[in-house]
N, C-alpha and C positions, 0 to 999 in steps of 0.2 A: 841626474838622479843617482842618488848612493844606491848599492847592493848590497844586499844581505843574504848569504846564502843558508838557509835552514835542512839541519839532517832528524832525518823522522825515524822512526822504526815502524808506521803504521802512518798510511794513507788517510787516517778518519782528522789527521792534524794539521792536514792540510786547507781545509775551509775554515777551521778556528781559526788560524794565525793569518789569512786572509783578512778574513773581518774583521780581526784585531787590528791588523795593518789600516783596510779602509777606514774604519772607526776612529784611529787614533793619531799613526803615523801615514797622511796619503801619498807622501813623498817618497817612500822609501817603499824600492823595487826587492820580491822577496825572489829568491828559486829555490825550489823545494828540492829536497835528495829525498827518497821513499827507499828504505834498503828493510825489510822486517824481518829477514834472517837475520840480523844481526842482534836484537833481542832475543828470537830462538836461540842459538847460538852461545849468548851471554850467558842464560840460563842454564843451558846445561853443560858445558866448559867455564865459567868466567868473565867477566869482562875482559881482561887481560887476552884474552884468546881471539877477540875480533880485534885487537890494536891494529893489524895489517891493512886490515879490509874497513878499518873505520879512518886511518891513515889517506889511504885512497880515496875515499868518499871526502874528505876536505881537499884534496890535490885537483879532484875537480868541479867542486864546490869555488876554488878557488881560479881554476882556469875557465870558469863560465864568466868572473869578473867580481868575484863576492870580495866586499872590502874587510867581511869577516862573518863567521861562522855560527849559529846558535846549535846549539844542540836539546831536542827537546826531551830527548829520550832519559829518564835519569839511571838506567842500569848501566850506561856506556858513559855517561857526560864525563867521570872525571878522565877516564881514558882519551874522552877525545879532546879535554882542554889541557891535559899535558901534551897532546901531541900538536899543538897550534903551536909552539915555538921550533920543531922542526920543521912543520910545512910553512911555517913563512904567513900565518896569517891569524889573527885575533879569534879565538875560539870560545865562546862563554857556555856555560851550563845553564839553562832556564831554569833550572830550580834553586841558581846560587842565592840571588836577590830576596826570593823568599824564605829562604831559612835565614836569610841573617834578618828579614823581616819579625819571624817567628821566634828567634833568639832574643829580642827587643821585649817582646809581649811578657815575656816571664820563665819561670825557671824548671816549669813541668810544660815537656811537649809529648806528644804524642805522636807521632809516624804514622799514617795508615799508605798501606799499598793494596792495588789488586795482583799485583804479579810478586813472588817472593823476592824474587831477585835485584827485587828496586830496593828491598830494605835496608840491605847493610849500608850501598853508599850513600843514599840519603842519611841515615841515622849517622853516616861518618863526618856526615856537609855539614848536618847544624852541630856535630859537636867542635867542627873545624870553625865552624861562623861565631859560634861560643866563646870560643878560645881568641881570637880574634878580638873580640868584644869584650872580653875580659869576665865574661860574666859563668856563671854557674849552672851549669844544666842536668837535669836526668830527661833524659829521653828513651822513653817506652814505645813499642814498635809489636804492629796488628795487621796482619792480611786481612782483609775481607773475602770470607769465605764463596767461594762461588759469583762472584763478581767478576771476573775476567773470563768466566765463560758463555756469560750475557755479550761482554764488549765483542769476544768472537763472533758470535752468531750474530754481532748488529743491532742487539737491543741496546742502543743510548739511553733510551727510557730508563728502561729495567735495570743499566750498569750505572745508573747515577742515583737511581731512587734505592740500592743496595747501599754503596758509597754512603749514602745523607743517614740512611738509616741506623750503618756503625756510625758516623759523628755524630746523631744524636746519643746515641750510648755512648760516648766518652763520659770519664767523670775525676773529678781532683784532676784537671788540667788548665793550664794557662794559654796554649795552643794547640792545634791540630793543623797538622800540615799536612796535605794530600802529597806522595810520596810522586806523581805522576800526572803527568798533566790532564791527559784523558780524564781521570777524575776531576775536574775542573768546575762543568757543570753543576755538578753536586753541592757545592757551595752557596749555588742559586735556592735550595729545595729542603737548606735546613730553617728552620724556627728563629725569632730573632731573639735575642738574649741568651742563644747557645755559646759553647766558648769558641772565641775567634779562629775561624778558618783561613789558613793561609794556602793558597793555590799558583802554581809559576805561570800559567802562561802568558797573564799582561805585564806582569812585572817583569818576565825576562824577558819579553820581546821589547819595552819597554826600556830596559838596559844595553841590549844587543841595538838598538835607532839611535841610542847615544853616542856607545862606540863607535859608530861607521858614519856619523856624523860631527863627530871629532878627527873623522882620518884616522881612525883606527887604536884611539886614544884610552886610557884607564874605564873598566865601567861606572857608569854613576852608581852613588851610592841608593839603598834607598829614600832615606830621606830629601835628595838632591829629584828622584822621582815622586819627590808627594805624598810618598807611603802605600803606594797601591799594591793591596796584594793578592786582590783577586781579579 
């Protein structure tokens, strides 16, 4: 059975990517790293400022037997997938899959985060997945006000039914990408004929069962996955 070892910044992501595993991939053995300083931490230093301590968390992500790494977190993800070529092991970003998802869809996106500090490198990924693709983007970028302190206190309800309620106020948009996984839910809770919502957690768990079932090989692309983006 291949390994996958997943880093969290928050405990609540570790029964989604469970279920996602059993639902999807049953073959594939996940181990969770929980580190949620390291989001505080991001926030008020930097990403750059946990590289040490996010360095470490794949060193033994990787000595548990992980044949490579997802990272679900997106304030740290690029951090920790530059740092997968010095630890020696495959590092993906879960929200890479979907912005080159949401890059595909058209040429106005929109960004929502609940936490501020997901914003810029998200908003950096889909212009990097743009670029990439050759294509043209403006990307607008929106906290939701008061939402991440629903998520604290453990109302999933009440942080998803916040989350749905800014994408249904979107407007002149071609996509809406949730900036963070946790928002994920919320995708379930908007109206149909809204504008398409793109979410990372199946699609980069999804890309991460690829990898480590290649032996640690390129990730699929989206369309190689089907196009799932939520």
């Amino acid at each position: 059975m291949v390994t996958l070892g997943l880093l969290h910044t928050s405990s609540a992501h570790v029964p989604v990517f469970d279920g996602l595993r059993d639902a999807h991939h049953p073959g594939l053995a996940l181990r969770h790293h929980v580190a949620e300083s390291l989001l505080e931490r991001a926030g008020r230093e930097g990403p750059e400022a946990v590289a040490p301590a996010v360095r470490d968390a794949l060193v033994r992500a990787l000595g548990e037997g992980a044949e490579a790494v997802l990272c679900t977190c997106s304030s740290i993800g690029a951090v920790a997938e530059a740092l997968g070529a010095q630890v020696g092991v495959p590092v993906l970003r879960v929200d890479r899959p979907m912005a080159a998802a949401a890059v595909s869809a058209g040429s106005r996106v929109v960004v929502l985060a609940t936490v501020e500090s997901t914003l810029e490198p998200t908003v950096a990924l889909v212009e990097e997945e743009a670029r990439a693709a050759g294509r043209e983007v403006v990307v607008r970028a929106v906290v939701v006000d008061g939402a991440w302190a629903r998520f604290r206190a453990g109302d999933a309800q009440g942080y998803a039914e916040a989350v749905a309620e800014a994408i249904s106020g979107v407007r002149d948009a071609d996509a809406v990408v949730l900036a963070q996984a946790s928002m994920a839910a919320a995708s379930e809770l908007v109206p149909a004929g809204s504008v398409p919502v793109f979410a990372s957690p199946r699609v980069g768990l999804a890309a991460a069962a690829a990898v480590v079932a290649d032996g640690g090989g390129e990730a699929a692309s989206v369309a190689e996955l089907g196009g799932v983006v939520r």
